[in-house]
N, C-alpha and C positions, 0 to 999 in steps of 0.2 A: 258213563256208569254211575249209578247209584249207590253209595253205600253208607248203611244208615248204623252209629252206633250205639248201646244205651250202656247210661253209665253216671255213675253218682261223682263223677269226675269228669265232667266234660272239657273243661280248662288245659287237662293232661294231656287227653288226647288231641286236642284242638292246638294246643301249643307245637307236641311234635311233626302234625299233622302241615303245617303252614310253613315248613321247610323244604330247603332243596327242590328236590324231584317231588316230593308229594306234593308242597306250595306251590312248584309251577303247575302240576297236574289240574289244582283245584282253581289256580287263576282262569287256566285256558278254558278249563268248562269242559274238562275232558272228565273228570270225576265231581261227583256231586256228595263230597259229604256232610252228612246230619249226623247232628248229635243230639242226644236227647236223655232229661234227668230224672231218671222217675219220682227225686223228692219233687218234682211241681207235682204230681201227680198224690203226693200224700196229702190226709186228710183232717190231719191235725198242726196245729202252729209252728210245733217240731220239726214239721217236715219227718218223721220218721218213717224209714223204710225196713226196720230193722227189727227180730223180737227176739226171743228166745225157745228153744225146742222143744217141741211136744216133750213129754219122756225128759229132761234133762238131757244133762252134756253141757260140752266146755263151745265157748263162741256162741254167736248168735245169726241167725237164717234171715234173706232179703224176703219180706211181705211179699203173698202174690200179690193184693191188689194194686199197688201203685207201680207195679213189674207190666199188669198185664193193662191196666190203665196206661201208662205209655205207649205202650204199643199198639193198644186200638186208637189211640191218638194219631198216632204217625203212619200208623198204612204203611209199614216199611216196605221193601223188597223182599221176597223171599227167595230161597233161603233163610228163614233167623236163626242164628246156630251160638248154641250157649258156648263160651269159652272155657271149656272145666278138664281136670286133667284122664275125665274116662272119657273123653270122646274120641272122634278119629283122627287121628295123628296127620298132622298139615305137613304137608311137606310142598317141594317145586309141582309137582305133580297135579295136585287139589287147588296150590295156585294157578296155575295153568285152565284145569275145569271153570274156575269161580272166574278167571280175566275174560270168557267167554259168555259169559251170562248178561244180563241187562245192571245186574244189580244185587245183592245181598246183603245182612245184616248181620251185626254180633251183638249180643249182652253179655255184662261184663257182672260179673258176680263180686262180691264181696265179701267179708266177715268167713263164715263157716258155709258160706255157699248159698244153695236158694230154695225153698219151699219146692217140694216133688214136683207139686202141684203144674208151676212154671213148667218145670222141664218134663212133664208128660203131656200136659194140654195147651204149650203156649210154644214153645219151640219146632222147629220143624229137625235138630240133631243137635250133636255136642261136638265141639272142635279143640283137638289138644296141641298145644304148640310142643313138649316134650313132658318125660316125667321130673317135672320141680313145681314143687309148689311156690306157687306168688301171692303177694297179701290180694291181689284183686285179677280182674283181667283188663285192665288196661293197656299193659307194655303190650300182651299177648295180641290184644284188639290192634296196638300201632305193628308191631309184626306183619300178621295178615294183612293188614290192608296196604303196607308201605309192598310187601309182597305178591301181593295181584296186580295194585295201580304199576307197575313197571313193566307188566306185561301187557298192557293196554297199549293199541297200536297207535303210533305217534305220539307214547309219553315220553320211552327215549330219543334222543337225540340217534343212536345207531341200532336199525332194526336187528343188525346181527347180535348183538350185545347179548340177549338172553337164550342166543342158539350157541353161543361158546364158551358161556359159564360155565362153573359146574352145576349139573345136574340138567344141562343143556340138553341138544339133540344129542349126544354122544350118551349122556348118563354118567360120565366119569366126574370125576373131580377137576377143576382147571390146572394146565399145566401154571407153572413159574413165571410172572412175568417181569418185566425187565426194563427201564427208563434210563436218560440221561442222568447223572455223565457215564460214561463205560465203564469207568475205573473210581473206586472210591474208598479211600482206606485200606486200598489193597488188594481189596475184592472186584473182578472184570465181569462183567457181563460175558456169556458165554458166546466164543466167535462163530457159533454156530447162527446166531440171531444177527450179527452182524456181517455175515459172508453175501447177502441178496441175492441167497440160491434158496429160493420160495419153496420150490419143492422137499429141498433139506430140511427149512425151517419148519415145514409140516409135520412132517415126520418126525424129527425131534418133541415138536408139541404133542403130536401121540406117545409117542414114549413117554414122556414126562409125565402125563396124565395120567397114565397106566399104571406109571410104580407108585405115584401118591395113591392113587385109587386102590389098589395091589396092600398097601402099604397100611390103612388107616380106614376103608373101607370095601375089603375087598368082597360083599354080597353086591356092592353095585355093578361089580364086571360082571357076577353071575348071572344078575337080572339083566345084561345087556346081552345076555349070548353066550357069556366064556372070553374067553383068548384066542385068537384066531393063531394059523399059522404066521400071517402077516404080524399079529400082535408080537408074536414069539419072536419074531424076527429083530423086530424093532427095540424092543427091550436088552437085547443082546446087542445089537448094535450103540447103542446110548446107555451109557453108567446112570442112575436117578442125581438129581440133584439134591444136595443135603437138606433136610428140613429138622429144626428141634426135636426134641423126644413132645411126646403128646405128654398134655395134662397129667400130673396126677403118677407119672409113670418114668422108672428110670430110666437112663437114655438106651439103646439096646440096636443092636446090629439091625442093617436094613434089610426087612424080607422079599425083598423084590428080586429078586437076583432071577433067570428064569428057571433053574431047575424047582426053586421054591413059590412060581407066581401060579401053577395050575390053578384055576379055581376049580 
């Protein structure tokens, strides 16, 4: 796969990019990334890409010529999809569509964003990784891309890996998981993981998933179907495991119980 990204920062991306799973990705030739800076493509000493807005206003707007200058440079892949925060919201899902492609591109904006110009006659859509603003689209461009490149077949090491995450073939959240030693501080690992009744441990991983998902987001059970009798069952049978209060939020009884998980 091809993926090509532009960006007045190439170094940024280029550094995160040459790790881990992405580094090995790009060693093996399983991912082909470009990066490309549209200050080569500027036309003064400056290098500038940058000006200030018809009409006033605070910040200043990326030039289209040295934006669309790059691009007819490189012949990217298409898809080229601006990374801004009205675009369409990325999730597993759009990863999933783009790991099946040959190839796609992002531009990374900068300052107060980019000439209309660009993003009506130069891009082919807009790609939002959530609603926060970032001073650029850099982290957002290592996001998506560190996000699709693992769903390329033969980047991971276990082809199951990304069918039992979350947001896997189930759509739920991942259950709890659990490593040496057993006991640590007090705290055991649950004997349900350690009994080598495969079928139990199933089952428990379905529960599990169900009350975090139930818990913290419960429209993805809706978007999976609901709660089955089976689910019902399950939940009942296995208490949830404790998890912190979320962000931002005081700690607060756990809504999973099954008379409260109907979605």
């Amino acid at each position: 796969m091809r993926i090509d990204v532009f960006t007045i920062f190439p170094e940024m991306v280029d550094r995160f990019c040459a790790e881990s799973l992405l580094g090995r990705a790009r060693r093996s030739g399983a991912v082909d990334l470009r990066l490309h800076d549209p200050r080569d493509h500027a036309t003064d000493t400056h290098r500038t890409v940058d000006d200030s807005p018809f009409g006033g206003g605070a910040g200043m707007l990326m030039r289209p010529e040295p934006v669309f200058a790059a691009v007819e440079a490189a012949q990217p892949p298409r898809p080229l999809l601006l990374l801004s925060p009205g675009g369409r919201r990325f999730d597993q899902g759009l990863a999933a569509e783009l790991a099946e492609t040959d190839g796609f591109s992002l531009l990374c904006g900068r300052y107060e964003g980019v000439d209309h110009r660009i993003t009506e006659h130069l891009v082919d859509g807009e790609l939002s990784v959530g609603d926060v603003v970032l001073a650029g689209g850099e982290v957002a461009a290592c996001l998506v891309v560190e996000a699709v490149t693992r769903l390329i077949p033969g980047v991971m090491g276990n082809a199951d890996g990304p069918e039992t995450e979350s947001f896997g073939r189930s759509g739920l959240l991942e259950e709890p998981q659990y490593t040496r030693p057993a006991e640590f501080r007090g705290w055991e690992v649950p004997e349900v993981l350690r009994s080598g009744d495969h079928g139990l441990i199933e089952r428990w991983r379905r529960a599990q998933a169900l009350h975090r998902t139930l818990r913290v987001r419960p429209e993805l059970v809706e978007a999976a179907g609901g709660l089955t009798e089976a689910d019902r069952r399950l939940l009942e049978e296995f208490p949830p495991v404790p998890y912190p209060a979320a962000a931002g939020r005081a700690s607060e009884p756990d809504p999973t119980t099954p008379r409260e998980s109907t979605p």
